[in-house]
N, C-alpha and C positions, 0 to 999 in steps of 0.2 A: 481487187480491194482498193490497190493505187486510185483505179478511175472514180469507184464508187466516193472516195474519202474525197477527192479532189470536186467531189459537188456534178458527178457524170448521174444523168438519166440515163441514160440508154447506153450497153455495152455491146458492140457486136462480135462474137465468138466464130469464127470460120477456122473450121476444125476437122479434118479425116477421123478422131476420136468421138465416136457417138456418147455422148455425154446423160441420157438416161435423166435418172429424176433431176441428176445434178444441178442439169436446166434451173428447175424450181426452185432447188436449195441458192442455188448464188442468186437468182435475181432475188429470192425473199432476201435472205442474208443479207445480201449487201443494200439492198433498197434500190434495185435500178432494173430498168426493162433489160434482157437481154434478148438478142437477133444472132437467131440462131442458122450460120449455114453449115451444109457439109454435102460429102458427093451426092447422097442417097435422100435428102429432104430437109428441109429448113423448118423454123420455130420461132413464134414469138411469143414470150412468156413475159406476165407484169410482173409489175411489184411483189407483188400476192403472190407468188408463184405459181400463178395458173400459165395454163397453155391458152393465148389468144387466138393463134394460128396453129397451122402444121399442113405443111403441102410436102411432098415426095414420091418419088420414084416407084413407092407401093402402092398406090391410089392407080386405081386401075384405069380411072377416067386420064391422069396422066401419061401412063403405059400405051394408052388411045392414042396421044400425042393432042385430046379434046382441052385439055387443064395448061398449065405452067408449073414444074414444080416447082413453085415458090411462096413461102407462105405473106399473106396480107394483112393487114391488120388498122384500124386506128386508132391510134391512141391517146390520151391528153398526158401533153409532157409535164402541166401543171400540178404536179403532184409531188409529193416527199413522203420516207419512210421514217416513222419515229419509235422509240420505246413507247411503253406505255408507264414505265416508274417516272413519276414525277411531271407527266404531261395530262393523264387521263383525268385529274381532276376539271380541267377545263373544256372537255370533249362536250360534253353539257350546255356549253357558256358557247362553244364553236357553232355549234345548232342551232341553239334558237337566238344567234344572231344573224345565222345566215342561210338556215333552213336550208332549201332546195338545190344552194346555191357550192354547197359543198359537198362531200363524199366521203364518208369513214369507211374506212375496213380494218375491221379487227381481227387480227389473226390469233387463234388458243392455239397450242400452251403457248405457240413464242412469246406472246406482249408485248407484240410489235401493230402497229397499225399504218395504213398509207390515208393519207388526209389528201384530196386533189380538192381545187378550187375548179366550179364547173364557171365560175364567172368572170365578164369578159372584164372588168373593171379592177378586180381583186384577184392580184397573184397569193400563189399558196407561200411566198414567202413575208409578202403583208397581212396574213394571218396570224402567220409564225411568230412574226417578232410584236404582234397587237398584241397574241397572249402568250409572248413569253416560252414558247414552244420550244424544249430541246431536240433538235434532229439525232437519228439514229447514231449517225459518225461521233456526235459531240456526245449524247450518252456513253458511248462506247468507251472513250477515251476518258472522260471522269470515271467511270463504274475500272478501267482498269489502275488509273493514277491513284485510285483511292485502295484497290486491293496491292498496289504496289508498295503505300506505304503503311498496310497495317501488314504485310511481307516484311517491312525494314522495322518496325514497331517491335515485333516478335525476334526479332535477333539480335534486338539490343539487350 
């Protein structure tokens, strides 16, 4: 969570504990690729919490010693994870400004989505701040200060 809040893309997890869907859940969650190794086979999973990669020790073509276990991947680091309260009204206005040039993914139920900039002129954080876009971290932390103080509201 530290890396993700601190504006990290990418986390790399080197871990003897096989970490299962977990994978999925922290990279959605926190909004960052993570790089997965461990003895038995490695993983790269996006934003999204898909699986990019997956190489190991059970792929039989590794067992051959024909492979590498290691998984590969490419990715664009131009990207950021946002809510969708209070951003999706301009998801609309993001496209057909820049068409081709960017990339939504919307994830149900969370209502979160990953906005990457596919262009080489325009970072995904001059998007950001052109419409005003809250990132995931700074959603988080309003949506909690704000249930913090109707907590304090109710005890008075």
């Amino acid at each position: 969570m530290a890396l993700a809040r601190n504006g990290a893309r990418v986390a790399f997890f080197p871990s003897m504990f096989h970490g299962g869907n977990r994978h999925q859940s922290i990279a959605r969650d926190h909004g960052m690729f993570l790089v997965v190794s461990q003895s038995t086979e490695s993983v790269i999973v996006d934003m999204c919490g898909r699986r990019l990669a997956w190489q190991g020790y059970g792929e039989p073509l590794v067992a051959q010693g024909k492979l590498l276990p290691f998984a590969i991947a490419d990715v664009n680091l131009d990207c950021k994870a946002y809510h969708l309260d209070f951003n999706q009204a301009m998801l609309g206005d993001i496209q057909a400004k820049y068409g081709a040039g960017v990339q939504l993914e919307i994830m149900r139920p969370e209502a979160t989505f990953v906005l990457s900039s596919l262009l080489e002129d325009v970072s995904v954080e001059q998007i950001e701040a052109e419409f005003g876009l809250e990132d995931l971290w700074t959603y988080y932390d309003r949506a909690r200060g704000v249930a913090a103080g109707a907590r304090s509201a109710a005890l008075v």
